[in-house]
C-alpha positions in Angstrom: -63.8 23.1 10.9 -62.6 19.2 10.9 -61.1 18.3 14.4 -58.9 15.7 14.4 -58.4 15.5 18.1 -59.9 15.8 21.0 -61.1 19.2 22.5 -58.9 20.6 24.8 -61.4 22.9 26.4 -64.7 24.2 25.9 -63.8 27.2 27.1 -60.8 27.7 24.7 -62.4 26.2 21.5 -58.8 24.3 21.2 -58.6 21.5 18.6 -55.7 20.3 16.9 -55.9 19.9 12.8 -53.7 17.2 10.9 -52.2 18.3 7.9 -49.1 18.5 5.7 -46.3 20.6 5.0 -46.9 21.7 1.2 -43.4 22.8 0.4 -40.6 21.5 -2.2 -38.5 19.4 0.1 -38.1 15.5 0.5 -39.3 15.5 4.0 -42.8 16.1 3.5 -43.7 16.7 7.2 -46.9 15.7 9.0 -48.1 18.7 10.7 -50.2 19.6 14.0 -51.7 23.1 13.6 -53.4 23.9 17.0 -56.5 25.9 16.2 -58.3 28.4 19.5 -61.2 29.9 18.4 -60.9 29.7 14.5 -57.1 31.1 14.8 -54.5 29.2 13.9 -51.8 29.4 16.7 -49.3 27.5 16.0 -47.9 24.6 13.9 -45.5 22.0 15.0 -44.5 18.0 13.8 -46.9 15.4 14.2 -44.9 12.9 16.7 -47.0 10.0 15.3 -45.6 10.4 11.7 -42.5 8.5 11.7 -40.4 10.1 10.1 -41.3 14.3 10.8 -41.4 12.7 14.5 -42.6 15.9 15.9 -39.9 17.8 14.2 -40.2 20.6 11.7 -37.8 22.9 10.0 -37.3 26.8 11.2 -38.6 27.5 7.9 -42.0 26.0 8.7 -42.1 26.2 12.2 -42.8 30.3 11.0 -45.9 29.1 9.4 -48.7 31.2 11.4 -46.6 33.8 10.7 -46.3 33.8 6.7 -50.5 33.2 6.6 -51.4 36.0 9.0 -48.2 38.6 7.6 -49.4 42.1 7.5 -49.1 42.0 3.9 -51.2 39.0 3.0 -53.4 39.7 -0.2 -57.1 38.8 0.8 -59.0 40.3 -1.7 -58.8 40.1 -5.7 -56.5 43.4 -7.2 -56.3 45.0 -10.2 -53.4 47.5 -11.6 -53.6 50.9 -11.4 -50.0 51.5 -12.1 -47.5 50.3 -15.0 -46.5 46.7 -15.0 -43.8 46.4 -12.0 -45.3 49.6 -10.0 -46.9 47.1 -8.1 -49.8 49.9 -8.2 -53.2 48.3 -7.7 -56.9 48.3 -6.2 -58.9 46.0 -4.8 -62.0 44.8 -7.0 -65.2 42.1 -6.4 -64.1 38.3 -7.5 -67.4 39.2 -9.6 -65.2 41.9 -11.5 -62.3 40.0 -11.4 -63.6 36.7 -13.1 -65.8 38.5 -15.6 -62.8 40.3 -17.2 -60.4 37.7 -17.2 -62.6 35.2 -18.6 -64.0 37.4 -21.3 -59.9 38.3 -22.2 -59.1 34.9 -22.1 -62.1 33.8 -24.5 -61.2 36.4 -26.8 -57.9 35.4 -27.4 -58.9 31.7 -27.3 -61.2 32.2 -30.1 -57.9 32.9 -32.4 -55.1 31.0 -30.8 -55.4 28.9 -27.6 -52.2 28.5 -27.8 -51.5 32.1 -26.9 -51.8 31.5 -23.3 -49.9 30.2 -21.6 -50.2 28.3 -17.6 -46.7 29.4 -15.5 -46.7 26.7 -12.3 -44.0 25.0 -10.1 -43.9 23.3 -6.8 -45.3 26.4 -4.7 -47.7 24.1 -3.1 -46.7 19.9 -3.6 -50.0 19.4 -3.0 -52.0 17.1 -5.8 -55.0 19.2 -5.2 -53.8 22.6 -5.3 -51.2 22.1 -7.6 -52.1 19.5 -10.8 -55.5 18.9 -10.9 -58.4 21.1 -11.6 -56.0 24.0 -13.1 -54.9 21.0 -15.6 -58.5 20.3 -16.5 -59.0 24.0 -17.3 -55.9 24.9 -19.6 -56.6 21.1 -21.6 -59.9 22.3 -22.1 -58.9 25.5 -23.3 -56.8 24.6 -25.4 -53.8 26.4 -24.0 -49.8 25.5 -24.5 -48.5 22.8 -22.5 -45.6 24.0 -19.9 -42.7 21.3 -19.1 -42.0 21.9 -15.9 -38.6 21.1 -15.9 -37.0 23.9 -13.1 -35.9 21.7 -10.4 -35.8 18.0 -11.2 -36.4 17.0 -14.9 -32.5 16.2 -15.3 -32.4 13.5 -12.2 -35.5 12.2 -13.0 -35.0 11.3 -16.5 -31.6 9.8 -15.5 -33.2 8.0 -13.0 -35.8 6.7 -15.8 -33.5 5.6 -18.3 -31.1 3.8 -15.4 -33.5 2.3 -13.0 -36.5 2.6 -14.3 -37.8 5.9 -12.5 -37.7 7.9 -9.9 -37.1 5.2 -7.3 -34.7 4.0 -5.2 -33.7 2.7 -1.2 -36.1 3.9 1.4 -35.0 7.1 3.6 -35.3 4.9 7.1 -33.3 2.9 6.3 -29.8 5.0 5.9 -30.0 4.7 9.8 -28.7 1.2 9.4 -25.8 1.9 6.7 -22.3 1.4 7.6 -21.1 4.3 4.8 -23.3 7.1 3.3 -22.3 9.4 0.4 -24.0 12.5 0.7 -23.4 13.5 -2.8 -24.7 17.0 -3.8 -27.1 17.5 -0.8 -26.9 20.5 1.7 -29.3 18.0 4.1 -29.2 19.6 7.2 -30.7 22.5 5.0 -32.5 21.1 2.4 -33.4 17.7 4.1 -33.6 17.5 8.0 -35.4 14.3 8.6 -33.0 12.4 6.2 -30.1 13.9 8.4 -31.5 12.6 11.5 -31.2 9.2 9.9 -27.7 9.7 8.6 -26.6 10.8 12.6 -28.2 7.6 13.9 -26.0 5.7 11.4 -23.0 7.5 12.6 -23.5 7.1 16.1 -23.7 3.6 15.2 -20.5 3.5 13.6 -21.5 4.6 9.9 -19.1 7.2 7.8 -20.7 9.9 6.1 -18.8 11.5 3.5 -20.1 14.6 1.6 -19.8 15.5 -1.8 -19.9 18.8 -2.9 -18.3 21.9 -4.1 -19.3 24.1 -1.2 -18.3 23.5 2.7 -21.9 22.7 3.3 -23.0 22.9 7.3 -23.8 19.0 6.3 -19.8 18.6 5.0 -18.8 20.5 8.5 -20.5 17.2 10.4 -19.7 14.5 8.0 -16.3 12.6 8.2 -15.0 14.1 5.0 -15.8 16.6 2.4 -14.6 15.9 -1.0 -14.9 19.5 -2.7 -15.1 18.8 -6.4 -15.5 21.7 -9.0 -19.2 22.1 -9.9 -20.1 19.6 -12.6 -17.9 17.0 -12.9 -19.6 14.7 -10.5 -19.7 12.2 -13.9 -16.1 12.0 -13.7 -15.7 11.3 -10.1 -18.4 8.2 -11.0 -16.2 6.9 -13.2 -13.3 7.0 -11.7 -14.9 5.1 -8.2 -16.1 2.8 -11.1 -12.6 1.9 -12.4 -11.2 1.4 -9.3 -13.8 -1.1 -8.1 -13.2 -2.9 -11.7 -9.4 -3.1 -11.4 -9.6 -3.8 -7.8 -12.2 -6.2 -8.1 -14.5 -4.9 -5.8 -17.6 -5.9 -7.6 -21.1 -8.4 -7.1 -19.9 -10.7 -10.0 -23.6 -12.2 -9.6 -25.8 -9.4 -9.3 -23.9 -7.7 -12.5 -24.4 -11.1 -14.6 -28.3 -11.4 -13.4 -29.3 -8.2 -12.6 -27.8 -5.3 -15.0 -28.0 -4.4 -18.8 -25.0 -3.0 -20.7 -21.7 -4.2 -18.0 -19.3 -5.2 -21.2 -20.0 -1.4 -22.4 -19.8 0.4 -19.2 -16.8 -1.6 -18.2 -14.8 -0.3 -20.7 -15.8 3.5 -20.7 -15.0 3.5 -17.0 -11.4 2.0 -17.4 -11.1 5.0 -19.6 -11.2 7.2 -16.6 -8.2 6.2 -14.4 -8.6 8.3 -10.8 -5.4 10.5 -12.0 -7.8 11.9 -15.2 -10.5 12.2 -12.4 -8.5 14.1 -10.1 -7.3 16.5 -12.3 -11.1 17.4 -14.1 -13.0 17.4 -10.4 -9.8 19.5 -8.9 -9.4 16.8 -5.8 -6.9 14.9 -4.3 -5.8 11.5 -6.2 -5.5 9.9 -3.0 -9.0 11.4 -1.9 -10.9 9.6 -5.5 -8.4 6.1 -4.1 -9.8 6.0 -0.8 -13.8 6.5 -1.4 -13.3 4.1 -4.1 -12.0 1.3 -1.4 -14.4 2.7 1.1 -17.5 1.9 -1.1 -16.4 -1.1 -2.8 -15.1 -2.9 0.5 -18.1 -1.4 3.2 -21.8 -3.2 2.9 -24.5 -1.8 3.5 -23.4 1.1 1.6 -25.8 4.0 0.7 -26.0 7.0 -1.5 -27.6 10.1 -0.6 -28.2 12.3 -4.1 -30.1 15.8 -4.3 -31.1 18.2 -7.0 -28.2 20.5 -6.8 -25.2 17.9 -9.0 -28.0 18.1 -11.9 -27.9 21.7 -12.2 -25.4 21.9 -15.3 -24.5 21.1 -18.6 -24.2 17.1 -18.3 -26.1 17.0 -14.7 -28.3 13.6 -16.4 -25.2 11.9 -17.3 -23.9 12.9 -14.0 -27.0 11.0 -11.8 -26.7 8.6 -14.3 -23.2 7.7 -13.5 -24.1 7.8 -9.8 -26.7 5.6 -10.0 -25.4 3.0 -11.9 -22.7 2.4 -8.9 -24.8 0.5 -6.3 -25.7 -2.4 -9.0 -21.9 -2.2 -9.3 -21.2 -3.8 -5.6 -24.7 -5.4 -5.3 -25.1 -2.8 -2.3 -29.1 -3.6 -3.9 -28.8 -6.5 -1.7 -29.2 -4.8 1.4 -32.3 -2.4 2.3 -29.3 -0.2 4.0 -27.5 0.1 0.5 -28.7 1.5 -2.6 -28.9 4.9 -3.8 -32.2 7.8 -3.6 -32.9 10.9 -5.1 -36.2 10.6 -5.3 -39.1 8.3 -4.5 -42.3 9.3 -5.9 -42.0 7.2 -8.9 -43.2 4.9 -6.1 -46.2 6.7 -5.4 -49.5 4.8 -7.4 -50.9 8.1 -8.3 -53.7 9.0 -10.4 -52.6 11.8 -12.3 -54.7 11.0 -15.9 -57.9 11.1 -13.4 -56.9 14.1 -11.7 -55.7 16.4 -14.7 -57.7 14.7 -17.4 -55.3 15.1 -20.4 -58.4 13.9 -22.8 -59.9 17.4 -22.3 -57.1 18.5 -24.6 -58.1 19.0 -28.4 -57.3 17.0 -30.6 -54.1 18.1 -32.2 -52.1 18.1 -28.8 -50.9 22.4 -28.4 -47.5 22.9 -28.3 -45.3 22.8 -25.1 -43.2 25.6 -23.4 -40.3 25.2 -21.6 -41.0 26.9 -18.1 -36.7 27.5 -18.3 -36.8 28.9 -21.2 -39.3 31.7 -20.0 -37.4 34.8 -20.7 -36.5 34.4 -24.3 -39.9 33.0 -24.9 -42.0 35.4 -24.1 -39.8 38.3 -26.2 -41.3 35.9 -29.3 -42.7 37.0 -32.1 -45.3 35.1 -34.1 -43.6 32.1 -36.5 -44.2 29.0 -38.2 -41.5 27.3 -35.5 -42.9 29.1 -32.2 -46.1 29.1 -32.7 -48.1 32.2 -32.0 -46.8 34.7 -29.7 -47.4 34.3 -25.7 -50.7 36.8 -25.0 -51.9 36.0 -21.8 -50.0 33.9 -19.0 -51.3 32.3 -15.6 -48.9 32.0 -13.2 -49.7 30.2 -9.7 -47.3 28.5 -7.4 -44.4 30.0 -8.7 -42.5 33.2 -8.9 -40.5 33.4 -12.1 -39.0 36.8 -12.2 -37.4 35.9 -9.4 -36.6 32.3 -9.8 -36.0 31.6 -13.5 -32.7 32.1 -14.7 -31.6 35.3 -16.9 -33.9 37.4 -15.3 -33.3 41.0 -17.2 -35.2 39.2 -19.9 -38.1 37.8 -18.2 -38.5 41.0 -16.4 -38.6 42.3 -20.2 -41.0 39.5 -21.2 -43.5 40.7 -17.8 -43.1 43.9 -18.3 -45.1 43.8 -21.9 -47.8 46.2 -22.0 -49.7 43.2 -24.6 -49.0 40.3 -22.3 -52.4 39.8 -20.0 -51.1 38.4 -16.8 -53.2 37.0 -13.9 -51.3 35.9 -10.8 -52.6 33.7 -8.2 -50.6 34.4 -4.7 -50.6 35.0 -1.0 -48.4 38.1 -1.4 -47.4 41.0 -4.2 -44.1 39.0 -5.3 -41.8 40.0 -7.6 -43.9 38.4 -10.2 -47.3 40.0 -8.8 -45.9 43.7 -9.2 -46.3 42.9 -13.0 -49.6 41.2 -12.6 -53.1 42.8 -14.3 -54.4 40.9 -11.7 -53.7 38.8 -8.1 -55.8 36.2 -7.1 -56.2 35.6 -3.5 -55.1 32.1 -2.9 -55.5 30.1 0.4 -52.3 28.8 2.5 -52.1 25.5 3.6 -53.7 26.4 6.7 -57.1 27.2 4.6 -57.6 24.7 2.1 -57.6 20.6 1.5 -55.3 19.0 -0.1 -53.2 15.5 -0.4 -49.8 15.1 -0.8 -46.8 12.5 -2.0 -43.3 12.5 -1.0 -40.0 12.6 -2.7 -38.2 11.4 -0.1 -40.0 9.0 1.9 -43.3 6.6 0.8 -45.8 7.9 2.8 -49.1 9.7 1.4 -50.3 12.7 3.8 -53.7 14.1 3.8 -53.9 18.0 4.6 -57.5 18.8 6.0 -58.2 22.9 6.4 -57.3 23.8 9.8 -58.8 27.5 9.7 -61.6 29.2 7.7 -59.8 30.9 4.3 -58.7 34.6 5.7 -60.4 37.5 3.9 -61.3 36.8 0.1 -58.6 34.1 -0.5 -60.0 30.7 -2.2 -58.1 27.7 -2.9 -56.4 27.4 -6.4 -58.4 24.7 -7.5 -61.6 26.3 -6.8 -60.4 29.8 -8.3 -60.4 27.5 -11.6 -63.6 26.0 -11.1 -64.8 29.7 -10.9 -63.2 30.7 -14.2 -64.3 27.1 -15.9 -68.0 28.2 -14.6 -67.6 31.8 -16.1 -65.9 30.4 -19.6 -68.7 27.9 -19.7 -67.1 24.6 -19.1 -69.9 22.2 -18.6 -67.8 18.9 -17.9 -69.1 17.3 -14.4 -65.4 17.1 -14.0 -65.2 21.2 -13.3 -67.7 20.6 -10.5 -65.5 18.5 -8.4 -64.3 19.5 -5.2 -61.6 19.6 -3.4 -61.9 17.0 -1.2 -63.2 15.0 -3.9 -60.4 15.7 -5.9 -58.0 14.5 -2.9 -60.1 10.9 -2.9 -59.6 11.1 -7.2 -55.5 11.3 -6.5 -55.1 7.8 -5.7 -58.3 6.0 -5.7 -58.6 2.9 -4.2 -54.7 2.3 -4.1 -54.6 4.0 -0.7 -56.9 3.9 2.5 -58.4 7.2 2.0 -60.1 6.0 5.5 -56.9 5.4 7.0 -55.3 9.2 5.6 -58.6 10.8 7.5 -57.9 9.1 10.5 -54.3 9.8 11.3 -53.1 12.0 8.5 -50.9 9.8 6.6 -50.6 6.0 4.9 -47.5 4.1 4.0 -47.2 2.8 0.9 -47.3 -1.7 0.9 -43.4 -1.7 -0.5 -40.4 -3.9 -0.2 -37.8 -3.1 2.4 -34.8 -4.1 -0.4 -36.8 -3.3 -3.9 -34.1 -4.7 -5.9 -32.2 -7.6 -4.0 -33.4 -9.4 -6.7 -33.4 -6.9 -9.8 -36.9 -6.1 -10.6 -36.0 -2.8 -11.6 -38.8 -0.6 -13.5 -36.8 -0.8 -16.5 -37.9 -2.5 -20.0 -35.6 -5.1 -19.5 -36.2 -5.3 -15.6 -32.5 -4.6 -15.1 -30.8 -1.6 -14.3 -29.6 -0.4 -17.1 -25.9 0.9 -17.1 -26.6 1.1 -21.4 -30.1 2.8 -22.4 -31.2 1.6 -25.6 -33.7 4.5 -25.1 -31.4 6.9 -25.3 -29.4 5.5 -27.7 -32.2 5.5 -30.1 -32.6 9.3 -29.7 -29.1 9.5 -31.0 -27.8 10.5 -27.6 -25.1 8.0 -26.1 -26.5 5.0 -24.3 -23.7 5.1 -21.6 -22.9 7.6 -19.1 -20.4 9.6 -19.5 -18.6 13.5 -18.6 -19.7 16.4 -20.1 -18.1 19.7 -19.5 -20.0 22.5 -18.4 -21.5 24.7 -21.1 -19.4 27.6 -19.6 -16.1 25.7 -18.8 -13.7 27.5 -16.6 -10.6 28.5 -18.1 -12.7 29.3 -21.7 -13.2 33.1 -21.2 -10.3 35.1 -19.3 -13.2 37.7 -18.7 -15.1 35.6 -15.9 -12.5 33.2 -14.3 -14.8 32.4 -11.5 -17.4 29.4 -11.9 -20.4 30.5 -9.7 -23.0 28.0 -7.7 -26.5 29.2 -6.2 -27.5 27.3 -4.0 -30.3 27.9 -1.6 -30.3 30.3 1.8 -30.6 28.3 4.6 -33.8 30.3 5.9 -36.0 30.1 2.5 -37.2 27.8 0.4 -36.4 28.6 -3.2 -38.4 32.5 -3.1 -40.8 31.6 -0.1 -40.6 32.6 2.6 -38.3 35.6 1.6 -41.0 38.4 3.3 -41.1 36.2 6.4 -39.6 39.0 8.8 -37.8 36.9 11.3 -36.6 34.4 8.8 -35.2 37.1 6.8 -33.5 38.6 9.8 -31.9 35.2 10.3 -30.9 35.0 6.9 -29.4 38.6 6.9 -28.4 39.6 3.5 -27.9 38.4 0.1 -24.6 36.7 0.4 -22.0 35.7 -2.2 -19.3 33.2 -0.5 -15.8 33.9 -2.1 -12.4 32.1 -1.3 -9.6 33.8 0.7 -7.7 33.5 -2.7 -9.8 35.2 -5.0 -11.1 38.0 -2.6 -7.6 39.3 -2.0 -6.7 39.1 -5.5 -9.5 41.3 -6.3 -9.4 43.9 -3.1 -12.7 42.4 -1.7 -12.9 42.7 2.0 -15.2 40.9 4.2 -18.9 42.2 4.4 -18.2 44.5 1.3 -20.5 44.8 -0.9 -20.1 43.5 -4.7 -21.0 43.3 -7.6 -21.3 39.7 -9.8 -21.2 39.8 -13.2 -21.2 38.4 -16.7 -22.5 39.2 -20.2 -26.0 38.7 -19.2 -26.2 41.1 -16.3 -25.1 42.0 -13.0 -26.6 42.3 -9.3 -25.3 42.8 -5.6 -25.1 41.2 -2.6 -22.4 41.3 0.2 -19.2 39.4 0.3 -18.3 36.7 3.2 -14.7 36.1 2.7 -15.0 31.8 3.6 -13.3 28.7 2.4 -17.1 27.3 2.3 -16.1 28.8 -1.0 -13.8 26.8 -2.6 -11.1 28.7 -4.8 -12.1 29.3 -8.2 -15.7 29.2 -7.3 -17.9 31.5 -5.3 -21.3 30.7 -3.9 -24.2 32.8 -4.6 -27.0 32.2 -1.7 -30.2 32.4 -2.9 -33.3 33.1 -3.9 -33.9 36.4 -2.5 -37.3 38.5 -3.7 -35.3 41.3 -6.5 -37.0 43.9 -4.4 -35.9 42.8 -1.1 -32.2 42.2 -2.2 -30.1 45.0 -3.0 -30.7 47.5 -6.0 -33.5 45.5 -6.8 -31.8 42.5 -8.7 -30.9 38.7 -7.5 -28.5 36.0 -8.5 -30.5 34.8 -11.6 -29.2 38.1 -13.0 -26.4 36.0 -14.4 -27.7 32.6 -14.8 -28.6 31.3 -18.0 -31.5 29.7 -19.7 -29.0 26.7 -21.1 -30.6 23.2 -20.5 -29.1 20.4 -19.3 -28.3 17.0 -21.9 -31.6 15.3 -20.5 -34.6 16.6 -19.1 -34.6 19.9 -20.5 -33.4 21.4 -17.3 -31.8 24.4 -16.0 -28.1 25.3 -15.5 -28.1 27.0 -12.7 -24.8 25.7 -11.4 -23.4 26.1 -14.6 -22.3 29.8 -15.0 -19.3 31.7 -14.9 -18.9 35.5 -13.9 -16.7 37.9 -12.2 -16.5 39.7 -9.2 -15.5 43.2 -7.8 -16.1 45.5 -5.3 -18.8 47.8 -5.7 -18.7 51.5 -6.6 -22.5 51.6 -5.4 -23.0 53.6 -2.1 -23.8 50.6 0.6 -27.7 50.1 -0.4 -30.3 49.5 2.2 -32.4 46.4 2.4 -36.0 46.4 1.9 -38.5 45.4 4.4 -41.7 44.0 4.2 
């Protein structure tokens, strides 16, 4: 076992083991886990990583309790029962390995391109999540997936306006004099960033938050500016007009530093704040006043997150956003700017890692990882491709997280669809497996991690022995590349030499065994002087890029695919964003965590529960032409009127009558990135005629 401090005790066995949080979250924490004879006891911040600074979230704090839970898989299982009974036995890795090999060969051998690799962000981790299961599906042969479910919509925005997915750094909001939290829930969804934005405010700073819900971040912030879910564009272009006919604007840094101002100039004096106000459902006065706020206050800086990118026009939307700190040459300042994410930053080595030239020669088709419920209900044809026969799915849960669920429980629930499952628990998506993989937590395994909100790289070393049967991801694909016959040296690489492959000799590898983490050599102001990542080196409020896909090259509003008001049948436009106490669908079976978090909640407005006889606590039931699920009501002007707020993502069988909120969400994509629309959904809502169900436990 690697000790990375000193022994406590000799009697005790004590050690503490550096590592890092593996989760989907900017923060990317360095962790301590203190290890007493071979058990992991407890995890907690490292206090000499800036910016965790010995702190951790509740969520990961629990973390000795989610990898020794009762209900941990530890050995390889195989269904006994039909798909969804979540009926199985245990069998040998032996057995396990043999027949999916041999079932995946066999339908290689016709159509590669049958099967299909399902992964997310389950694990962040380089190692454990894009590099030797990469390697095997290009050498099979198997469909790409675009793994577009969180931030594909941001990031290409960010692409075609600055370049990529950089921005300010997060330390440096603690010196702003304004910050516009626009579409982040951070004292959720982004702790450490919210301990910068307090030490800004207690140095004078204001923080205002933008967002449709009453946040517990818009509780502690100076004002809340409650727009309707996706018009975030419009709000951009209305602060834009107003610092144009105000002249509030960096004359220079527009002339020598941006691409496109004659073009972007005039669509924003198209959008007058009264046009604004009445789209995004806000004050007049309220678009006025954050207008003169952020065109008269330097350093200025702006604070975006996934959750304004989740509709129709969310790219145009970041776009818009992102164009406005080139607008007032807030660049200028290391304090201004804007970030949504920084690992464009990062000098990764992802070709080394995932070795794309494995792939055959004619490159297989790609499958939208979104779009996973209609497309595994496809038949054979000339434009799909063959039909989906066998999937993989590790690091991900997608019959509980992708949107219209009813069909990709129909698409899981083939009796022809081989599915193999690599998890630390039977999941909503495991109860449908033909067979679950042990894997290793981040406790068990090796790994190396990026951030996308700060620019630090963080090593994670294996701070207990793997429990039971588990093995790490990438070596339960070195194990399947050895039993399909893979002979490439590259399938005998392990995983710590895969964490020295991620980044070569662009980081200290020396340095991230020695204390955990390395910072990345960057510029404190990136683009005082332009230098954007763009072709042109500018930042680019026109894209020829974009342009030349026939899409507009300026940023503009796009209404949401379901627009309110367009179907009397469901008048209320319906957000889901995350439960405080999980992280997407981990750490749903977490006991404690689940206690803290209750119940699946929808938040409704005053307003539209009393128009519709909905008490407080009652339980409901959302719908919409796609389907339907419950949850209980909490009658709250977090909500605001019009639009109710579905908490998620609970486990389906751990909610109530065994459905969740991407019941009624749709597999729509966004107008760059290929993205979900999560945010973009209307239903209704009444009170249940279902008896009271019970919650599951786990």
């Amino acid at each position: 076992m690697p000790m990375t401090s000193a022994v406590n005790s000799p009697a005790t066995a004590s050690i503490l083991v550096r590592g890092a949080c593996p989760h989907d979250c900017p923060d990317t924490c360095a962790l301590l886990t203190t290890v007493e004879n071979g058990v992991a006891t407890r995890v907690q911040g490292n206090s000499d990583h800036g910016h965790t600074d010995g702190v951790l979230c509740a969520k990961v704090s629990k973390y000795t309790e989610r990898s020794y839970h009762a209900e941990r898989v530890l050995t390889p299982l195989k269904r006994t029962g039909a798909k969804g009974s979540g009926q199985f036995t245990p069998v040998s890795w032996d057995e396990a390995l043999a027949d999916i090999a041999q079932r995946l060969q066999s339908i290689a051998a016709r159509a590669p391109e049958a099967i299909l690799p399902y992964s997310y962000a389950g694990t962040m981790g380089m190692v454990q999540g894009e590099s030797m299961d990469r390697r095997f599906f290009h050498q099979l042969g198997a469909s790409q997936l675009d793994r577009t479910i969180c931030a594909s919509a941001g990031a290409e925005a960010l692409t075609q306006t600055l370049g990529g997915k950089v921005g300010m750094k997060m330390e440096f909001f603690a010196e702003s004099q304004l910050i516009l939290i626009w579409g982040s829930n951070s004292i959720g969804s982004n702790l450490h960033f919210w301990r910068y934005a307090q030490q800004a405010k207690r140095n004078g700073a204001r923080l205002v938050c933008i967002d449709p819900r009453k946040t517990e971040t818009a509780d502690k912030c100076h004002e809340h500016i409650q727009l309707r879910p996706g018009t975030d564009a419009a709000l951009a272009l209305a602060l834009m007009h107003e610092l144009i006919t105000h002249d509030w604007l960096d004359h220079d840094y527009i002339a020598r530093h941006t691409l496109g101002w004659d073009q972007l100039r005039e669509r924003a004096l198209q959008w007058p704040p009264e046009r604004a106000a009445e789209v995004c459902g806000i004050p007049v006065e309220q678009i006025r006043q954050l207008a003169k706020d952020y065109g008269t206050t330097q350093p200025a800086a702006i604070r975006l997150n996934y959750g304004m990118q989740r509709v129709r026009g969310g790219g145009n939307a970041v776009r818009a956003v992102a164009c406005l700190p080139a607008l007032t040459g807030a660049w200028r300042h290391r304090a201004g700017g804007v970030l949504l994410s920084s690992s464009g930053q990062f000098p990764a080595q992802r070709a080394v890692l995932q070795r794309p030239d494995l792939m055959p020669a004619k490159t297989p088709r790609t499958i939208n990882m979104v779009t996973i419920g209609d497309d595994l209900l496809r038949e054979t044809s000339p434009g799909f491709g063959p039909k989906v026969e066998a999937i993989v799915v590790y690091n991900s849960n997608p019959v509980a997280v992708a949107p219209d669920s009813s069909k990709v429980v129909q698409g899981f629930a083939r009796e022809d669809l081989f599915t193999v499952v690599l998890e630390h628990f039977k999941t909503d998506t495991a109860d449908y497996a033909d067979y679950i993989l042990p894997a290793t937590t981040q406790l068990e395994h090796w790994d190396v991690h990026l951030s996308y909100g700060h620019t630090d790289v963080l090593l994670n070393r294996p701070a207990i022995a793997p429990l039971g049967e588990a093995r790490s991801n990438a070596q339960i694909f070195r194990d399947l590349a050895a039993r399909m016959g893979f002979t490439e040296p590259c399938f005998a690489d392990s995983d710590e030499a895969l964490c020295r492959q991620a980044f070569g000799d662009a980081v200290d590898y020396a340095l991230l065994e020695s204390q955990g983490f390395a910072t990345l050599a960057l510029p404190d102001a990136p683009f005082a002087e332009g230098n954007f990542p763009t072709p042109s080196g500018q930042c680019e409020f026109y894209s020829a890029r974009l342009a030349a896909q026939g899409l507009d090259g300026l940023p503009d509003h796009l209404p949401n695919h379901e627009l309110q008001g367009t179907d009397a049948r469901y008048p209320l436009a319906m957000i889901s964003p995350p439960a405080r106490n999980f992280l997407n669908s981990t750490f749903v079976n977490v006991q404690s965590l689940r206690t803290i978090e209750g119940r699946p909640v929808l938040e409704i407005h005053p307003d539209d529960a009393e128009a519709r006889g909905i008490a407080n606590d009652a339980v409901v039931r959302v719908f919409n032409d796609r389907g339907s699920y419950l949850c209980h009501a909490t009658v709250s002007r977090r909500a605001r009127p019009g639009v109710v707020n579905g908490l998620g993502i609970w486990w389906r069988k751990l909610g109530l009558g065994g459905t969740n909120v991407n019941e009624v969400t749709s597999q729509a994509l966004t107008d760059l990135g290929r993205a979900p629309t999560f945010y973009d959904c209307l239903v209704e809502v009444e009170a249940s005629a279902v008896e009271t169900p019970t919650l599951a436990s786990a």
